[in-house]
Structures are given as C-alpha cells and as structure tokens.
N, C-alpha and C positions, 0 to 999 in steps of 0.2 A: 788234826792232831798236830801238835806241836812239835821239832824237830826234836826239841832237847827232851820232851816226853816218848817219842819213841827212842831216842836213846838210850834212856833210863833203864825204859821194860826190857830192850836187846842188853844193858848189862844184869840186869835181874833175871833174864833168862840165862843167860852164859854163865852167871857166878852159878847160878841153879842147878845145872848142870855138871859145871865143876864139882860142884859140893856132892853132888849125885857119884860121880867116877870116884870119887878121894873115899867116900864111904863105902862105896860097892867093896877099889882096892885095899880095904884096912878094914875090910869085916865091921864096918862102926853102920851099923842099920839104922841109926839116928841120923847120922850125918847123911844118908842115902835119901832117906826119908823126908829132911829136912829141902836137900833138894830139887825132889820132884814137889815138894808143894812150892816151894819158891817158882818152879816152872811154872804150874798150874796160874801160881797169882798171876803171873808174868802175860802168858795165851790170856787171860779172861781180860786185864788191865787192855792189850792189845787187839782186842775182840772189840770191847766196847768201844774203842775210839776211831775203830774202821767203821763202826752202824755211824757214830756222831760224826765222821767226815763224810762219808754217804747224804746225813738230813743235809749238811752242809752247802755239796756238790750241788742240792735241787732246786 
C-alpha cells in the first residue's frame, strides 16, 4: 500500500469521525450519519490493502 494511500484513508477516517462528533453535538443525524459511513469506507479501503500487502510480502 502506498504511503500517500494510507494517508488518504487516515484523513477519510478522521474527517469521518469529525463529521460524526459535529452531528452527534448539533443534533444534525445526517451529518452523524454521514460520518460513520465515511469511517466504514475509510476501515474497508484499509482492510483491502493490508490483504494486497500481505499477497505482496509472499
């Protein structure tokens, strides 16, 4: 996996999580909402490129 692609996913998971706190505290259940799927994309993009450094490693 590439330096500047896990970068990406750790700020896709951070903004995610941002977005997640900022909607929890303003009651906006969209904006909450919005940032746990950004997390989710965020773990599965990071998931897969741990298997494809794994085939890599072998």
């Amino acid at each position: 996996m590439g330096t500047d692609d896990k970068i990406d996913n750790k700020v896709e998971e951070l903004g995610g999580k941002a977005k997640e706190k900022v909607g929890e505290a303003t009651g906006d259940e969209e904006l909450e909402t919005q940032g746990k799927l950004d997390q989710s994309k965020s773990n599965l993009k990071q998931a897969g490129e741990k298997v494809k450094d794994a085939f890599r490693r072998d």
